[in-house]
C-alpha positions as a printed Julia matrix, in Angstrom:
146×3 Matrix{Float64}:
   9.13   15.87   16.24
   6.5    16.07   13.75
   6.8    15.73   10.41
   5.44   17.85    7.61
   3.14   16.61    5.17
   1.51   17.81    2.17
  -2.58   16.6     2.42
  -2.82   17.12   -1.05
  -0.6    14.75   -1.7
  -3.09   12.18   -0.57
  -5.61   10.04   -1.53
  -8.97   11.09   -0.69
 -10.41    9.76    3.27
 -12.88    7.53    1.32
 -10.64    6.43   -0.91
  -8.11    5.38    1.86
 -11.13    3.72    4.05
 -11.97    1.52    1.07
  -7.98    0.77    0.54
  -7.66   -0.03    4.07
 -11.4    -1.87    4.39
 -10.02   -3.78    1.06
  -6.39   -4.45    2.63
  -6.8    -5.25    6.35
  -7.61   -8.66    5.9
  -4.22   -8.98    3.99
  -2.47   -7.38    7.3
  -4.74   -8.7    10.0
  -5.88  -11.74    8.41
  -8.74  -13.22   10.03
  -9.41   -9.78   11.62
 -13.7    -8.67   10.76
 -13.61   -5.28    9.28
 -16.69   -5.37    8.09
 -19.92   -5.63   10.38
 -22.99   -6.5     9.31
 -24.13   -3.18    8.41
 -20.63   -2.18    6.72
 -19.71   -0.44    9.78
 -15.67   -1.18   11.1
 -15.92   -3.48   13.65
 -14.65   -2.58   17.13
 -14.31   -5.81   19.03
 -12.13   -5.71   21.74
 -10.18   -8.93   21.06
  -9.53   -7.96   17.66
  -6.52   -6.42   16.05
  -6.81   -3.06   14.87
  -5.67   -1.26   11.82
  -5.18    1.95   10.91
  -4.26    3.46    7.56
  -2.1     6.68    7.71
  -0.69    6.79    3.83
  -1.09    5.18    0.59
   1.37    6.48   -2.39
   2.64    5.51   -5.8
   5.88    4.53   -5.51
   7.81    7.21   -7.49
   9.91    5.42  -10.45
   8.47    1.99  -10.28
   5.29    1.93  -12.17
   2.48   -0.02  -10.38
   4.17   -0.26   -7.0
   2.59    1.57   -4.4
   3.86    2.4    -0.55
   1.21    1.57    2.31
   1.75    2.6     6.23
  -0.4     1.55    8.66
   0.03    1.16   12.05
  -1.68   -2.35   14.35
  -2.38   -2.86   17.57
  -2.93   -6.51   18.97
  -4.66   -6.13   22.21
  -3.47   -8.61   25.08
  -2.79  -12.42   23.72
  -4.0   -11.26   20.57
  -2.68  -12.67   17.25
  -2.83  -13.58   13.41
  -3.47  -17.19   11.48
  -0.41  -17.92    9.29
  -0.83  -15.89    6.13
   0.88  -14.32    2.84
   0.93  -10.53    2.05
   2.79  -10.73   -1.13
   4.11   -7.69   -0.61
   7.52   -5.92    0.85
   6.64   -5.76    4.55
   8.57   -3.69    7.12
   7.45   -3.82   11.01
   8.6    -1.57   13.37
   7.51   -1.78   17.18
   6.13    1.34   18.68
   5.1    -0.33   22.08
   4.59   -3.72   23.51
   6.43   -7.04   22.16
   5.68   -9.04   19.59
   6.58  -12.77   18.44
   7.35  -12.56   15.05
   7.89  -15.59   12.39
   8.77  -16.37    8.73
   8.87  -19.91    7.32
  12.04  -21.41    7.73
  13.22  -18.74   10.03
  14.08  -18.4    13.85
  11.02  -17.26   16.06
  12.07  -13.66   17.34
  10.62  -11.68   19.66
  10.84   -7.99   19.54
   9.8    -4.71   21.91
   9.75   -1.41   20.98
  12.21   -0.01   18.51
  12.74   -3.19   16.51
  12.12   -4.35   13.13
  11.11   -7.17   11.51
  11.22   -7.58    7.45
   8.88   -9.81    5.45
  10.19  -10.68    1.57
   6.8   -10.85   -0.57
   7.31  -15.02   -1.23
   7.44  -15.2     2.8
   4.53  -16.92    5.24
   3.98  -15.42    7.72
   4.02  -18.22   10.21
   3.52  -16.22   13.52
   2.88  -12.9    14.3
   1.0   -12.44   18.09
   1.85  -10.15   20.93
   4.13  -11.6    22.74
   2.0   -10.06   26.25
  -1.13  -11.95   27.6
  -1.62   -8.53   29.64
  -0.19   -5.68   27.74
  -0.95   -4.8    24.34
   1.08   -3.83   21.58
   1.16   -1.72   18.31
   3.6    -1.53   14.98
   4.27    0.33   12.06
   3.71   -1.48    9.31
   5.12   -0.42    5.54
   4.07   -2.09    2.6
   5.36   -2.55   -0.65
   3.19   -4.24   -3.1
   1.78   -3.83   -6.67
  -1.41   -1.58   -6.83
  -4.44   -2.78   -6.33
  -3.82   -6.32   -4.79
């Protein structure tokens, strides 16, 4: 089921690519986006983001709504980090090890959800496969332009 989506509605593709060039180190942190030329970088071992939608959030001036969707290839993982930011995961494929400070480690496979509070570290988030890989939804929350 697809569904329906109004293009116009969006922010232009440039725009988004600098949003998401600007922003991936704040989901993947540690991740290169950048090669030396400016280019994405497409090494193997590193996660990889992809930005689908970036909106205002209706009625809450200078909130906006980001979805992107990550893939960690086999073994792959994040440092500990921040977002500062509302952060909903959902698994599409693959299992991931997911961790907040001063919370349980949990592991979770497709059709999960894990919820990050913007004051939260991030302690772990890996896939939880050394041979399969895995890839999430991930829906932000945050004030614009952070």
């Amino acid at each position: 089921m697809s569904i329906p989506m109004s293009t116009s509605s969006l922010r232009p593709p440039r725009t988004v690519a600098l949003i998401l060039l600007a922003t991936a180190g704040a989901i993947i942190p540690g991740a290169s986006v950048l090669g030396s030329a400016g280019t994405a970088a497409r090494d193997s071992d590193a996660a990889r983001a992809q930005g689908l939608l970036v909106k205002d959030l209706e009625g809450v001036p200078g909130k906006e709504v980001q979805m992107i969707t990550v893939e960690y290839p086999p073994g792959g993982s994040s440092p500990p980090h921040r977002h500062h930011a509302q952060v909903f995961v959902y698994v599409l494929f693959g299992s991931l090890r997911m961790q907040v400070a001063g919370s349980p480690l949990r592991i979770i496979g497709p059709g999960e959800t894990f919820y990050e509070a913007s004051a939260d570290e991030h302690t772990v988030s890996a896939n939880a496969s050394q041979t399969e890989p895995a890839k999430f939804l991930v829906v932000k929350i945050q004030d614009k332009n952070l």
